[in-house]
Structure formats: structure tokens, C-alpha cells
C-alpha atoms as one frame of an Amber mdcrd trajectory, in Angstrom:
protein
  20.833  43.890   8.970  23.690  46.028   7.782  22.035  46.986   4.575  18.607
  48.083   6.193  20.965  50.544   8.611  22.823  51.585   5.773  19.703  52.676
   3.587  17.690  54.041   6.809  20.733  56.481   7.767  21.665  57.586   4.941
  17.773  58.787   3.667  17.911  59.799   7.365  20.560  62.287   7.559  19.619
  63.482   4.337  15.678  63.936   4.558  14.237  64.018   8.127  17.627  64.764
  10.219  18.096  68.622  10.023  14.410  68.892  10.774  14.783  67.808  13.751
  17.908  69.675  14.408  16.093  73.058  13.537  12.761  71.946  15.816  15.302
  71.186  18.461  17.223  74.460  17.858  13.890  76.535  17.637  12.323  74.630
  20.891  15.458  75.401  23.234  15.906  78.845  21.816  19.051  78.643  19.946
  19.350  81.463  17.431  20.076  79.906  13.869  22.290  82.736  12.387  24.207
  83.551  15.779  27.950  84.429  14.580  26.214  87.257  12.511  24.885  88.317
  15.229  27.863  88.342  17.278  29.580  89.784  14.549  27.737  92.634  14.035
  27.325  93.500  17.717  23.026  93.329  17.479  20.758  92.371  19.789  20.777
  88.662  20.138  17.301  87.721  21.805  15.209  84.812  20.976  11.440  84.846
  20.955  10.483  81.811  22.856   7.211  81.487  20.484   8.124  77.744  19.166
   8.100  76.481  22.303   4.890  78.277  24.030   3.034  76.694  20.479   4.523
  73.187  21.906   3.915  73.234  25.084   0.230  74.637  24.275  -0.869  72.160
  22.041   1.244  69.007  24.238  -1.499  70.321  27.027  -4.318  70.101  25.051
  -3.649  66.488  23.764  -2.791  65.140  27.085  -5.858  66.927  28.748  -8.358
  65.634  26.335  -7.802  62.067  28.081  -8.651  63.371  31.303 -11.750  65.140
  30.931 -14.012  61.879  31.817 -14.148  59.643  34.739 -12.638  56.736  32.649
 -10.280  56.890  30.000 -11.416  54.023  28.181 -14.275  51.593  28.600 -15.077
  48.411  26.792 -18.494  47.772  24.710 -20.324  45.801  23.005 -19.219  42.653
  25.430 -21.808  39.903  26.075 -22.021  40.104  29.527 -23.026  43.551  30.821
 -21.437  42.571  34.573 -18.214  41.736  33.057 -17.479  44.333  31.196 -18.390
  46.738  34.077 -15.909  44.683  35.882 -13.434  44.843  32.876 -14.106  48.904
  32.494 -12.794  49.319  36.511  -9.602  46.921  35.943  -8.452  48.762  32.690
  -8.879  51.891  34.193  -7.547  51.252  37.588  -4.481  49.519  35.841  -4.017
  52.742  33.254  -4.387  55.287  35.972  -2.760  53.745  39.352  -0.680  50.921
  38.380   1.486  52.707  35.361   3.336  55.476  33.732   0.467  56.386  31.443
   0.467  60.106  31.958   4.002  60.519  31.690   4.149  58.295  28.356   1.254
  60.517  27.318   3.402  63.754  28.050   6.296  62.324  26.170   4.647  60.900
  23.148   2.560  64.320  22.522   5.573  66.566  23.071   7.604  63.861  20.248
   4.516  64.341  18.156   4.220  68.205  17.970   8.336  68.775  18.344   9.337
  66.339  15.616   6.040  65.498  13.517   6.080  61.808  14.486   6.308  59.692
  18.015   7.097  56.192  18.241   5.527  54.385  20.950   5.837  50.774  22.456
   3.965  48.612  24.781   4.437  45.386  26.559   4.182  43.372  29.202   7.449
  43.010  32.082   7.960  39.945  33.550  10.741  38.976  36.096  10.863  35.965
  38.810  12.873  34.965  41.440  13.372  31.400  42.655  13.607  30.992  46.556
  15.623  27.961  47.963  14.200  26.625  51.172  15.903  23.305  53.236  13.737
  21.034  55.563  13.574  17.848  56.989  11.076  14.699  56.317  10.005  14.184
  59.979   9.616  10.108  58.746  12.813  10.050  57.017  14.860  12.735  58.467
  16.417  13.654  55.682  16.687  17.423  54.445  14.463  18.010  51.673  15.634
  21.199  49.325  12.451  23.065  47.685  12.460  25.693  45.108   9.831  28.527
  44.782   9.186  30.546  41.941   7.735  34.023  42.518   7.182  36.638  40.273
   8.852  39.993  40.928   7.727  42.257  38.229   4.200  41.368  36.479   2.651
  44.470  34.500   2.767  45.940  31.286   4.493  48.994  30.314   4.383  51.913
  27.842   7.629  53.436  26.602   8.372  55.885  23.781  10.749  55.842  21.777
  13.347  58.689  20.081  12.677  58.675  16.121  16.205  58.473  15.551  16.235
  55.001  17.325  13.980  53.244  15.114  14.764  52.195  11.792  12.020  51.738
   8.709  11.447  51.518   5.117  11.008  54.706   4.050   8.991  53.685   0.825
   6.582  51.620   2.725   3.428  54.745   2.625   0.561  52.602   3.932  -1.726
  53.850   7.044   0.412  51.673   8.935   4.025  52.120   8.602   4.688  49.792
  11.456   2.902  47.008  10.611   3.487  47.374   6.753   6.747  47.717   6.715
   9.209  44.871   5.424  11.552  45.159   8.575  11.028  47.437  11.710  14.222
  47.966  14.552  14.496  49.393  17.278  18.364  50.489  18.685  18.120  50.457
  22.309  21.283  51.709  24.447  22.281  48.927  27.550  24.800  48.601  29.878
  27.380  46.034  29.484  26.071  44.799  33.315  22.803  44.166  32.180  23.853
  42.552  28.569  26.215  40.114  30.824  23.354  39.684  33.186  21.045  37.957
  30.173  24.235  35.906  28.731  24.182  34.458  32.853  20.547  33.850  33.076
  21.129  31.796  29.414  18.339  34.465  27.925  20.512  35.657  25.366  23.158
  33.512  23.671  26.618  34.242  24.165  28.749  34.969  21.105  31.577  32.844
  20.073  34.676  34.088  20.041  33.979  37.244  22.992  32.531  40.563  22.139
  34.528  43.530  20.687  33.108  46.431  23.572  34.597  49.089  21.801  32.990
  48.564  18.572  29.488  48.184  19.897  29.373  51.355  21.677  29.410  53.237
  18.410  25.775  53.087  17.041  24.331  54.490  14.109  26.235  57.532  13.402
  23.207  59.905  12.982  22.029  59.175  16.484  24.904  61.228  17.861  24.086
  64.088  15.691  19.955  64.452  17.042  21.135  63.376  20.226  23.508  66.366
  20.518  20.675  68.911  19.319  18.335  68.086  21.509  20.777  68.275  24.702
  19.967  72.286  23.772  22.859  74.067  25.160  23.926  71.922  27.620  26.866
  69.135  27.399  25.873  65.788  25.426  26.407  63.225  28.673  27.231  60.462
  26.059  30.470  62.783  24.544  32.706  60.585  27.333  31.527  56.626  27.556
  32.656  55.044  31.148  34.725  52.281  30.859  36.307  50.713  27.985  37.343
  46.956  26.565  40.254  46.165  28.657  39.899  48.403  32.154  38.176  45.853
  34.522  35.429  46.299  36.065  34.552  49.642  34.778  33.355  48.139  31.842
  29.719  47.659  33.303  28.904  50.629  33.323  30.263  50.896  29.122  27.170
  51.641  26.805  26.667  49.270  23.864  23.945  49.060  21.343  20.955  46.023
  21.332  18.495  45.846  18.365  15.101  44.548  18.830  14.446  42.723  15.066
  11.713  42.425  12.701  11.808  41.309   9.535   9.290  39.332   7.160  10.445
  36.344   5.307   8.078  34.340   3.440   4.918  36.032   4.709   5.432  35.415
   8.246   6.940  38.224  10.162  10.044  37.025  12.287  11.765  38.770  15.475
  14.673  38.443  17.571  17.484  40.580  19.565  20.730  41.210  17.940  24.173
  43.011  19.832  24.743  45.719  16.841  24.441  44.593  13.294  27.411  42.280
  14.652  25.571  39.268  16.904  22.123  37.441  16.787  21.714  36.376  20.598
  18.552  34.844  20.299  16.215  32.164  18.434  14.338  33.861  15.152  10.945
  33.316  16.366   7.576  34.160  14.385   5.281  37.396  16.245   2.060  35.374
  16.070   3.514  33.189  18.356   5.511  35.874  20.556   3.212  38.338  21.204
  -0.739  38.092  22.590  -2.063  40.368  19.865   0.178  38.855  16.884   1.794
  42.515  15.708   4.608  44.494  16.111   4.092  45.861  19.670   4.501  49.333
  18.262   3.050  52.633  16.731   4.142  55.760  15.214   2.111  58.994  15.513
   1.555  62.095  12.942   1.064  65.585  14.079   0.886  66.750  10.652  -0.447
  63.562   8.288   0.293  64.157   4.340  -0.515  61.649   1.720   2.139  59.066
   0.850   5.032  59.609   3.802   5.680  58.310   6.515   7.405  61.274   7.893
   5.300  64.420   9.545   6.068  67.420   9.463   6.272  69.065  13.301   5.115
  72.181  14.370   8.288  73.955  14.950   9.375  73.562  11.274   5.738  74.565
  10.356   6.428  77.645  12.178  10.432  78.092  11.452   9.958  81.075   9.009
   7.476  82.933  11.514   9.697  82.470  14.360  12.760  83.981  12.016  10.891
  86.729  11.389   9.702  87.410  14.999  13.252  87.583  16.188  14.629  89.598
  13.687  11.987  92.319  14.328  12.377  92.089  17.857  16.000  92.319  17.762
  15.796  95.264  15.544  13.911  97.543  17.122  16.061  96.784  20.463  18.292
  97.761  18.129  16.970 101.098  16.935  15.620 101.896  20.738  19.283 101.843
  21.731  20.373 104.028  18.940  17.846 106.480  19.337  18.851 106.994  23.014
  22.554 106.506  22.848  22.748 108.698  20.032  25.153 108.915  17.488  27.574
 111.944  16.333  29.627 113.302  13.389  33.104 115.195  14.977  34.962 117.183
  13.102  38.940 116.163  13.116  41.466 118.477  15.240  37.712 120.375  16.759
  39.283 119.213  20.381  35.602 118.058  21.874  36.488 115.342  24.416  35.086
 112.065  22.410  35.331 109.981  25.754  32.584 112.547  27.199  30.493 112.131
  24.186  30.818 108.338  23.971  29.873 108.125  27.834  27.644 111.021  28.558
  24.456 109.077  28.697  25.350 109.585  32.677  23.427 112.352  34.110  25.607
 115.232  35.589  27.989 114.311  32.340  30.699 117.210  30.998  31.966 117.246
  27.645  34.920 119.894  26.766  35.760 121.033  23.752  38.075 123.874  22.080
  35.344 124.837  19.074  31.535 123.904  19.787  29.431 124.607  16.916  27.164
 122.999  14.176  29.997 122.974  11.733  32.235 120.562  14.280  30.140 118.208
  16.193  26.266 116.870  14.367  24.101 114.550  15.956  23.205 111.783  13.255
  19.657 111.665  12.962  17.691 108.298  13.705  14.356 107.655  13.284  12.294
 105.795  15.947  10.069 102.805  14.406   8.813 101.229  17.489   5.609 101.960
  16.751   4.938 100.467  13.550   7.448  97.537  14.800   4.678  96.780  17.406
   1.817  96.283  14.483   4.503  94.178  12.360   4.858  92.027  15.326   1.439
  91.909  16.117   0.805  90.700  12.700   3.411  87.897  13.060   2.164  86.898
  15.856  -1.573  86.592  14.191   0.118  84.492  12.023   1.923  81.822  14.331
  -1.760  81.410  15.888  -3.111  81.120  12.934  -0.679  77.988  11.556  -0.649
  76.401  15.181  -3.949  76.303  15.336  -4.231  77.853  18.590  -6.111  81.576
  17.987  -6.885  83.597  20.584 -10.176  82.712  20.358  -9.348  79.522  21.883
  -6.585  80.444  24.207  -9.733  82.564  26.287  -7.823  86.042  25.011  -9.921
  88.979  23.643  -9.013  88.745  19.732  -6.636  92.190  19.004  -9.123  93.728
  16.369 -12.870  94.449  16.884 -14.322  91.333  15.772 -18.202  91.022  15.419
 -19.832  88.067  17.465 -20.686  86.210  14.202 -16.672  86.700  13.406 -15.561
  85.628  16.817 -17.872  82.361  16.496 -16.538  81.645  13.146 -12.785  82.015
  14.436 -13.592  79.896  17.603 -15.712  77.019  15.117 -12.193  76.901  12.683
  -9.863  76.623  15.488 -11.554  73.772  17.243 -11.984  72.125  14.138  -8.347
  72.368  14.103  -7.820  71.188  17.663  -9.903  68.265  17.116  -8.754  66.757
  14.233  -5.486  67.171  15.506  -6.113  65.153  18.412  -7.990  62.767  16.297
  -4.675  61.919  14.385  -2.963  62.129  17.690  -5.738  58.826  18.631  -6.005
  57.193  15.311  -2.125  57.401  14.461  -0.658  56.416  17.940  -2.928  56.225
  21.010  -5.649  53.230  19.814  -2.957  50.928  18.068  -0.955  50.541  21.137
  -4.019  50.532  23.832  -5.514  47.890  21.888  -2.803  46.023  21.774  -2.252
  46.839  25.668  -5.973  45.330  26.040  -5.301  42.363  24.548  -2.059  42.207
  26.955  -4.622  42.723  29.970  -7.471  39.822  28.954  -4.597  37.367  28.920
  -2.051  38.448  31.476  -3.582  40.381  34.497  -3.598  38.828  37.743  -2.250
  41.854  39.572  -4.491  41.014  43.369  -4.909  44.736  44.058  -6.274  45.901
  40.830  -8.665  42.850  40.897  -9.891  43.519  44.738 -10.394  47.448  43.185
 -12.686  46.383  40.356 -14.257  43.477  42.477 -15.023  46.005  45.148 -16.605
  48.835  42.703 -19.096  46.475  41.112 -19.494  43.615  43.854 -18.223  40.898
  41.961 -15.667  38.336  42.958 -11.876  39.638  42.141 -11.181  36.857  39.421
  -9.170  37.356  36.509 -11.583  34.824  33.961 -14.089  38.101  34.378 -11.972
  40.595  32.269 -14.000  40.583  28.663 -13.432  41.122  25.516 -14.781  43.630
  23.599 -14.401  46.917  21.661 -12.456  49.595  23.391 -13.542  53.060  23.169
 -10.949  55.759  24.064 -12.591  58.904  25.620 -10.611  61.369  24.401 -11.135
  63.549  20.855 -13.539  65.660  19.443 -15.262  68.250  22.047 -13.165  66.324
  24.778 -11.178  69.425  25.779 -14.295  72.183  26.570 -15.587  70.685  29.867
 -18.032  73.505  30.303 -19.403  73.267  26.444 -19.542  69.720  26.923 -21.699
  70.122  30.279 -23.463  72.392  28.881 -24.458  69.679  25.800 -25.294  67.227
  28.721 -27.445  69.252  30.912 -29.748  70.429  27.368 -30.109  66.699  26.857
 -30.616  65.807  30.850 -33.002  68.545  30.608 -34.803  67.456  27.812 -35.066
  63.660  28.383 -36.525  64.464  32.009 -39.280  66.179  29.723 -39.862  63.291
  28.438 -39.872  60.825  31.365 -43.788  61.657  31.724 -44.907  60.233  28.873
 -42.096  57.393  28.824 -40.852  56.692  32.450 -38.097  54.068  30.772 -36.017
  57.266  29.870 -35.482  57.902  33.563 -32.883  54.970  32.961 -31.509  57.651
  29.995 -31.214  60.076  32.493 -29.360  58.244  34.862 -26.768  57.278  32.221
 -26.827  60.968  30.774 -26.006  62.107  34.601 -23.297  60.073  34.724 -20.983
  61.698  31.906 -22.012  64.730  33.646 -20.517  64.086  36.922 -16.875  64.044
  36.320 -17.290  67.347  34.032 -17.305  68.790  37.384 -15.120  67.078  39.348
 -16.280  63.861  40.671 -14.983  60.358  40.688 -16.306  57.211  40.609 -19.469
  58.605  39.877 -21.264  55.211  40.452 -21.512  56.295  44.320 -23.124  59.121
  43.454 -26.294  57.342  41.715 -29.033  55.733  43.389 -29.413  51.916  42.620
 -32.204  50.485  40.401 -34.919  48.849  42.299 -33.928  45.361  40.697 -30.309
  45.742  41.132 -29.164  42.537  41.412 -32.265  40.463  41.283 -30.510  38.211
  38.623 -26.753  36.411  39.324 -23.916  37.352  37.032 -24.466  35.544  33.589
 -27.957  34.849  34.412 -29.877  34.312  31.069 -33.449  35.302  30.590 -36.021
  33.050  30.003 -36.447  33.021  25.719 -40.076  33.680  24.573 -42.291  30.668
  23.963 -40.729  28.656  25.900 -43.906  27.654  28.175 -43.172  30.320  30.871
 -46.407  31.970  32.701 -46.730  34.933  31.135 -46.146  38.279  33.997 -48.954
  40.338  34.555 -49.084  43.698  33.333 -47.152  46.131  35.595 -48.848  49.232
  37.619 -49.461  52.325  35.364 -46.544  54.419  36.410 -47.063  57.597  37.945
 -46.244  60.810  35.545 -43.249  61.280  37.470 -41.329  58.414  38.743 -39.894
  58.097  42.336 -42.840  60.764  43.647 -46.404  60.446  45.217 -49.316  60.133
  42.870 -50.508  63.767  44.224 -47.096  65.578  43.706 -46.333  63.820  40.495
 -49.995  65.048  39.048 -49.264  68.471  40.049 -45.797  69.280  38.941 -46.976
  67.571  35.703 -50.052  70.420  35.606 -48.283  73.379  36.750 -47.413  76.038
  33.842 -43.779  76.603  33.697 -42.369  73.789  35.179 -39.237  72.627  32.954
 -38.121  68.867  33.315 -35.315  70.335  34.901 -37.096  71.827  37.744 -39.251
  68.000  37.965 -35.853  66.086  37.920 -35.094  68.479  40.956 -38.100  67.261
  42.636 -37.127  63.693  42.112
């Protein structure tokens, strides 16, 4: 354990350490060469243009998960009733019953910020036992029961700082995490807490006490990323309460616990450790402890390059722009205050009151002097360059759009020059190329590994009564837990996921079109249906399924019902009624909308 913190801080503070430092500095506005600055009495503004780019893009990935009705749904499971049943539980579970939008604000803002976000999910479990005395009415003697109840039952998402984690750094695979030879995870807990597991017998109690004092001091580059991203306000961790030997305050003392994995032999082990200093419990193999068999973790990539794991984030991306954006700003505050207070040559012994001179920007202001003339007092010349600093910062800021990846062709902004409509599309098409492979490796990196292993968490563990009476009471089936499925999880989020209106728009062309159709092939009114409801939540609606009318059969056949195989002796059905042209209308209306000239499928669906 020692060695693998050894070898991860030291590439640490080395290689990925002062990034951070400088995306921290640049987020919170902290000017990088400030003592010159100071020292040469300038204007000392900083262009917040690093963190607009952050928070811009930390919108768009969290938005593209809520653009449908569900943000994930399961497919290709063998029972089309469960997995509607499974669909509502997931989703009533991700939505209502945990911190998913705030983990998804956190690990997107990680991701652009630093390059990379770690993220974790589980499931928390705590019980109580309740004591209870009565007595045997034939014996009369007390009888003492015990009941076990659970108080906390649900999983959790939690990310994770960068600094916290520790990896090897030659390990270059797709997945870091899973790949790597040892993965830990430093997590900060009050001495309370830590006693709190040695009481309950969880953890192990080291022989010989604990040294306190010792375990509060971590990895020494956590201190140094911790204090940069405090911005400019007081690190809270710069004064620990409590101490080794002062009583009771030491509760409330910080100390370091390591969540362990290493492989050994081909099987990948894990267990808690106090420090680098005490193993408090059992090695035991992650098959075994976890549901899904993996490391219950995943690190995302803003910025993916071949052969690292480390990503580069957007504020380094942009740390030369943003330089040069506050330099120029600075300097022509700078040259706007010297071409109003103006400066002056003065003659020495000419007796012009310098005080005057020096404060005369007042209006009403009188300057004496014994000998006025060109030859004693000269106003130094200074030549305004506002306006061509305006273009130079125009062009800068053309350039921070352009390597964000948000143009002003996406942000809904007229572009600055005249650009031609075939331009204009061009700029939009490359900039939500950008935006969706972004979000793509935002899914691929991060998102999916730790949902799926969050599914596999749900098919096994949930039992939670009120998100099981919610899914039993949106698709009429029983609320029991044996109905959650398995299948493959689609996350509906990504490509074209941020454009509600384009993505309407793509709907309504197909709606339009299939209802065309339905004529000649009434079983694509069941396509139109399913087409109307991914259109629904595009504008607004939830739980679209009480918005839809009911097939005819609905329910005909009970839950797992299997059909009756060919050949096997059944009568065979007789051939069903030739369907009108339009379904769901008279015989008379449907022959006439279907004859009338300029009638699009749009107009018939209206009808229907």
C-alpha cells in the first residue's frame, strides 16, 4: 500500500497536479501573474470566460438526460409486461428516490473543470434491532424478542475528487478502472464514525490503539488541490478539531480510510484500510462482494487522447485564450485612463501648481502657475486604441468558441460577421458534431459503466414498497419485486438529445409520414402510436402513457401468457374484417378523406 501512494503522488504532483491548480485558478477568477500587476499599478480585472465555457457545456451534458420522459429504459427483455414494469421502477427510483441530478451536476462540472470525473455507485444498507418484552399467557414468563428492521435500503451515486483516488498511471486501456492492477479510494471520516464501526465489530480494531495524529495527515498532494479549489476563500481543513489526547473533542478529528483493490493471482481482492497504517477488515474477492462482480466505479474523459488515462479539461484547453483576453482587456482600461487623465511634461523651477495638474480632472479645477507656456508645461501625447482593441477581442473571443465547442451558432446568437445561410448551416452542423460527441464520451466514459452496474444493484436489491406501488400502479401489475427484468439498458441521452424542437420536428416528419401510410397498412397505426409517444415529452408532458388511447386487446392475455406455437392442432382463426382505409373512422368518412386531393396524413391522423 505504501508503494502504490508513493508512485501515484509523486507522478501526481508532477504531471496532472498544476493542471488542476491552473483550471481551478482560471474557473474562480484568480489572475495568474497578479504581483506584476500589483506592482506595476495596471488594471487587474479578470475575464470570467473559463468559467461561462464551464458552466455552458456542464448545462448541456446534464440537460441532454432530461429531454425524454424516461431516462433510461430496458430492452430486449423476454417479457414485454415486465420490462414495462422494470422501465417505471428504474425511472421512478433514478428520478424520485435519489441524488441523480445533483451527481449528474457534479460529475459533468469534474469532467469539463479537470478533464476527468470519478464516479461511484452502491447500494446503503443500515438496520436497527428493536427489543420488545412480553409474557407467555400459559407460562407467565417474560419472553424478550428481537426485531430487525432496515433503516436505510437504496443505492447511491457519489463522485469522487480526482485527487482522492489513486491508479496506475501506465495502465492505458478503455477502462482504467477495471484494468488497473490496484484502484483506492482516500475517503476523509470522523473519528466518531471510525469508533462507531470498531463498536458494531464491522471493522477490526487495531492492536496496540491508533496514532490520531498521524492519520489525519493524508496524501500530501491532496492539501495542495484542495487549497486551489477553495478559490479565494479559507481552506476549512487548515485547523483540524480535536487532537490525540484532548477528550472528547477527538470525534470530531478527521482521519483518512482507504477503500482497497488490488489483484493477486487473477482474482481482484478488496478491503478497508485506516491510512497505509491498518487493514480493518477481511481481504475478500469482488465477485463475491459486489452484485455486478467489478469495481463499483468509473472515470470520465472530457477530452479522450490515445494512450492516457488523464484528460485534458477545458479550462487548460482554453488557458492561453483566457491570458490573452485579460491582458487586452486590462490594457485598454489601461490606455482609456491615460487618455483621460492625461499626462504632462513640467519644466523645473516654472512654479505651475503640480497638485492642480495631478487633480484637475474635477470640473471647476484652477491650476496657478508663475510662467505658462509651451516651453514649461507639454501634455504627453497618447494614442487611443480602443477601437482596434474591440476587434482583437472580438477575435479572441471567436476563438474560445471555437475550442469550446460552443459557437454562436449554437448558443442562439447572430454570428458577428455576415455569414451566408450555407455558412451558418455549416458552423451550426460542426458545432453539434462537437456537442455530441462530447456528450457521447461523457456516456460511454462515465454515465453507462456505473448505471449498469446500478441496474444490476436494482434486479437484485429493490424492495423499496413505494417505488414498487408507483410502477405497479402505471402498468396494472402487482407491486412485486421478482417482476424487475433483465435486459439491455438504453440511456436516453446523446446525440440530437439536446435540440428538443429539431428533434420534434424529426418526429412529427415521421408521424406525418407513417399516418400516410396507415391506408395501405393499418398495422403502422401501432408505429404511430409509439412514434407519438417520444413526441409527447418534447413538449412537456409526463407519463405520456395517460395520454394514449388503449389498444382494443389490451389485456386480453395474463402477464407471461404464451401464444399458442404453430402446428400444434389449434383451429385455425378466420380471416379478420378488411380494415377500413382509415382506422378508428366510419367506412363513409374514411373513403372520403382517403379521396380528397390535398389531404396530408397529418390532417387524416387529425381526423382520427
Amino acid at each position: 500500500m505504501n508503494d502504490s501512494t508513493t508512485y501515484c503522488e509523486d507522478y501526481r504532483s508532477v504531471n496532472i497536479d498544476p493542471a488542476h491548480r491552473r483550471a481551478d485558478d482560471a474557473y474562480h477568477g484568480k489572475l495568474e501573474n497578479l504581483t506584476e500587476y500589483i506592482d506595476r499599478g495596471r488594471s487587474m480585472l479578470f475575464i470570467p470566460k473559463t468559467q461561462i465555457q464551464v458552466d455552458k457545456w456542464v448545462k448541456t451534458f446534464v440537460n441532454s438526460f432530461y429531454q425524454s420522459d424516461d431516462i433510461v429504459t430496458v430492452d430486449y427483455s423476454l417479457d414485454e409486461a415486465k420490462e414495462r414494469f422494470t422501465n417505471e421502477v428504474l425511472n421512478r427510483r433514478i428520478e424520485g428516490k435519489t441524488t441523480f441530478f445533483m451527481f449528474l451536476t457534479n460529475l459533468a462540472h469534474a469532467t469539463v473543470k479537470y478533464g476527468n470525473g470519478v464516479a461511484k455507485t452502491g447500494w446503503e444498507y443500515q438496520e436497527k434491532t428493536e427489543k420488545s418484552v412480553y409474557t407467555d399467557q400459559e407460562t407467565g414468563q417474560s419472553v424478550e424478542t428481537s426485531t430487525v428492521s432496515p433503516v436505510v435500503d437504496k443505492p447511491f451515486f457519489e463522485v469522487i475528487p480526482f485527487e482522492q483516488i489513486q491508479i496506475d498511471y501506465r495502465c492505458t486501456s478503455t477502462d482504467p478502472v477495471q484494468d488497473s492492477p490496484f484502484f483506492r479510494q482516500w475517503t476523509p471520516m470522523y473519528v466518531t464514525d471510525v469508533q462507531e464501526k470498531f463498536d458494531s465489530k464491522e471493522w477490526k480494531k487495531p492492536r496496540g490503539g491508533v496514532d490520531w495524529d498521524k492519520l489525519s495527515d493524508g496524501p500530501w498532494t491532496l492539501d495542495l488541490v484542495r487549497k486551489s479549489r477553495q478559490g479565494g476563500m479559507a481552506d476549512p481543513a487548515d485547523s483540524n478539531i480535536g487532537s490525540g489526547s484532548d477528550g472528547p473533542a477527538l470525534s470530531y478529528r478527521q482521519v483518512w480510510v482507504v477503500e482497497n483493490y488490488f489483484r493477486s493471482g487473477g482474482t481482484d481482492w478488496t478491503f478497508i484500510s485506516l491510512g497505509d497504517e491498518h487493514i480493518l477488515t477481511e481481504p475478500e474477492p469482488v465477485t463475491k462482494k459486489f452484485v455486478h462482480g467489478k469495481r463499483p466505479f468509473s472515470i470520465t474523459k472530457f477530452n479522450p487522447e490515445s494512450f492516457r488515462v488523464y484528460s485534458v479539461g477545458l479550462p487548460e484547453m482554453l488557458f492561453g485564450l483566457q491570458t490573452e483576453t485579460n491582458a487586452r482587456r486590462n490594457q485598454r482600461i489601461d490606455n482609456v485612463n491615460l487618455c483621460i487623465s492625461k499626462q504632462w511634461i513640467v519644466r523645473r523651477g516654472a512654479g505651475i501648481q503640480l497638485g492642480s495638474i495631478v487633480s484637475g480632472g474635477r470640473a471647476g479645477a484652477v491650476t496657478l502657475g508663475d510662467q505658462i507656456g509651451e516651453e514649461a508645461i507639454r501634455e504627453i501625447s497618447m494614442t487611443d486604441v480602443t477601437a482596434s482593441s474591440y476587434k482583437e477581442e472580438d477575435i479572441t473571443d471567436r476563438n474560445i468558441e471555437e475550442v469550446s465547442g460552443h459557437s454562436a451558432n449554437t448558443l442562439g446568437v447572430q454570428a458577428p460577421d455576415r455569414q451566408t445561410a450555407t455558412a451558418s448551416a455549416i458552423a451550426a452542423s460542426s458545432a453539434g458534431e462537437d456537442e455530441a460527441f462530447r456528450i457521447k464520451c461523457f456516456i460511454e466514459t462515465g454515465i453507462r459503466p456505473v448505471l449498469e452496474m446500478w441496474y444490476d444493484n436494482e434486479v437484485e436489491m429493490e424492495n423499496d414498497p413505494d417505488v414498487l406501488a408507483y410502477a405497479a400502479i402505471n402498468t396494472g401489475l402487482p407491486p412485486d419485486e421478482t417482476l424487475i427484468a433483465r435486459g439491455e439498458l438504453v440511456i436516453n441521452a446523446g446525440m440530437g438529445s439536446t435540440n428538443k424542437e429539431l428533434k420534434a420536428s424529426k418526429i412529427e416528419r415521421s408521424l406525418d409520414r407513417c399516418i400516410q401510410l396507415i391506408p395501405a397498412a393499418p398495422e403502422f397505426a401501432q408505429t404511430a402510436k409509439e412514434l407519438f409517444r417520444d413526441l409527447l415529452p418534447l413538449n412537456g408532458a409526463k407519463n405520456v402513457d395517460r395520454y394514449l388511447p388503449q389498444s382494443p386487446n389490451a389485456g386480453a392475455a395474463p402477464v407471461g401468457a404464451a401464444a399458442i406455437p404453430p402446428g400444434s392442432g389449434a383451429e385455425p382463426s378466420a380471416a379478420p374484417a378488411a380494415a377500413p382505409l382509415t382506422p378508428n373512422l366510419p367506412a363513409g368518412l374514411s373513403q372520403e378523406t382517403a379521396s380528397t386531393p390535398n389531404m396530408g396524413g397529418f390532417a387524416r391522423g387529425m381526423l382520427m
